[in-house]
VMD Tcl script that draws the C-alpha trace (Angstrom):
set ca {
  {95.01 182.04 92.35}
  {97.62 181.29 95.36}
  {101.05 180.05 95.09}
  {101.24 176.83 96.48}
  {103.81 176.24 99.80}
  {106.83 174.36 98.82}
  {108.40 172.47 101.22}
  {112.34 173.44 101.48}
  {115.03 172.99 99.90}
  {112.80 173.06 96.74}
  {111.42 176.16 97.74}
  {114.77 178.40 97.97}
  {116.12 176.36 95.30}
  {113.19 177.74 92.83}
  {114.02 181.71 94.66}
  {117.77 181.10 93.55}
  {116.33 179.62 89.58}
  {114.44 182.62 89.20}
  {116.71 185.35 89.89}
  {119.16 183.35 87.79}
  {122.02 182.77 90.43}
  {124.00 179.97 89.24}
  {126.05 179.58 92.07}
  {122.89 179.23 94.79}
  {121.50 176.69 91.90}
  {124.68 174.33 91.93}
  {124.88 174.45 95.81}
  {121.89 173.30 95.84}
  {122.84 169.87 94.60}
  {124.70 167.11 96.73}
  {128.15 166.15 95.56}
  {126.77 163.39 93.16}
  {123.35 165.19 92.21}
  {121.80 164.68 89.05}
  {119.58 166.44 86.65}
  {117.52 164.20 84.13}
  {116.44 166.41 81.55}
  {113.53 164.40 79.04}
  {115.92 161.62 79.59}
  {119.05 162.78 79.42}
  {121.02 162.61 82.37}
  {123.65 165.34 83.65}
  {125.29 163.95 87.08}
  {127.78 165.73 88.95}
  {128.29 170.06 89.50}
  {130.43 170.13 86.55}
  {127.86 168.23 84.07}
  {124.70 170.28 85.63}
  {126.35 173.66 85.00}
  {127.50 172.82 81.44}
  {123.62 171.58 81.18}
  {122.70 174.51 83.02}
  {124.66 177.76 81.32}
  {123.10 176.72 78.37}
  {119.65 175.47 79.03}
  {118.77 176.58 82.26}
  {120.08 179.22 84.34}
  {122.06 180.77 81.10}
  {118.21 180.55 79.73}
  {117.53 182.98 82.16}
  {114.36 180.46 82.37}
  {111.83 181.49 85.46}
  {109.50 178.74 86.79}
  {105.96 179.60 87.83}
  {104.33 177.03 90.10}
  {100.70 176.06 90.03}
  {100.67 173.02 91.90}
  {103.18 171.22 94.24}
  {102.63 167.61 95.79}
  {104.99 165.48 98.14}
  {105.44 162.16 98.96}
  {107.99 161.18 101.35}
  {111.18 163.06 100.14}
  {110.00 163.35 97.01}
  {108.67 166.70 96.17}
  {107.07 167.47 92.99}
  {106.12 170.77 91.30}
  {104.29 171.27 88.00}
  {104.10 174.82 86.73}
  {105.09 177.02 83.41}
  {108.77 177.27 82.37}
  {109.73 180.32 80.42}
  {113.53 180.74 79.00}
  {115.29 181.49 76.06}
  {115.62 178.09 75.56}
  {112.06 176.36 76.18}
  {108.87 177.07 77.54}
  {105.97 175.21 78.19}
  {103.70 173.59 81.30}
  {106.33 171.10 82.68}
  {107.19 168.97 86.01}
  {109.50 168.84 87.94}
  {110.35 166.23 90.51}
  {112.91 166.62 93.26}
  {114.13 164.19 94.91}
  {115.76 165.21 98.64}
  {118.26 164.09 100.83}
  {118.71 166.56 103.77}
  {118.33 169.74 103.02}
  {120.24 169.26 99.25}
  {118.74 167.97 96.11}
  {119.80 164.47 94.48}
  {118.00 164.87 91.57}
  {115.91 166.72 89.61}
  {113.78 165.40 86.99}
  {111.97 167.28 84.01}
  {109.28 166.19 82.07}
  {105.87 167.65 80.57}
  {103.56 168.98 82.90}
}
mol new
graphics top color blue
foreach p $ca { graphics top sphere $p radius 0.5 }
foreach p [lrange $ca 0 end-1] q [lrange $ca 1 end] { graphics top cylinder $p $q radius 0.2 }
display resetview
């Protein structure tokens, strides 16, 4: 099976989640980006990375993507999540503005 393409900046901003570089992953986000994580909501760098060193990039989690769909400057990926802290078939959906991300959103895949 392929990897789907990715449209950027969701594609370099899965590269930097998978080799577990918390700095590329915060840059990533505007100024007022948000992460809402099964509905609970983490805006702002310093709110993502306390999310984030705990159950993200300090899960040293590593997204494979099956299947990636985009609407307007929404992007949307669904694939299997693997960390120390979860794991599981989930989505995520990215929503863009330029070449940062405003939000991500995770729910079951």
């Amino acid at each position: 099976m392929s990897t789907p393409s990715i449209p950027e900046p969701v594609a370099s901003f899965i590269e930097r989640v998978n080799a577990h570089d918390e700095q590329g992953f915060l840059d990533a986000f505007t100024d007022g980006g948000a992460v809402d994580d099964w509905g609970r909501t983490f805006t702002g760098r310093d709110a993502i990375k306390q999310w984030s060193d705990k159950e993200f990039i300090g899960a040293r989690g590593v997204l494979t993507v099956e299947e990636v769909e985009t609407s307007g400057s929404t992007i949307t990926v669904v694939g299997e999540w693997r960390s120390n802290w979860a794991n599981g078939r989930s989505q995520f959906t990215f929503d863009v503005d330029g070449d940062k991300l405003a939000k991500m959103t995770i729910r079951e895949g």
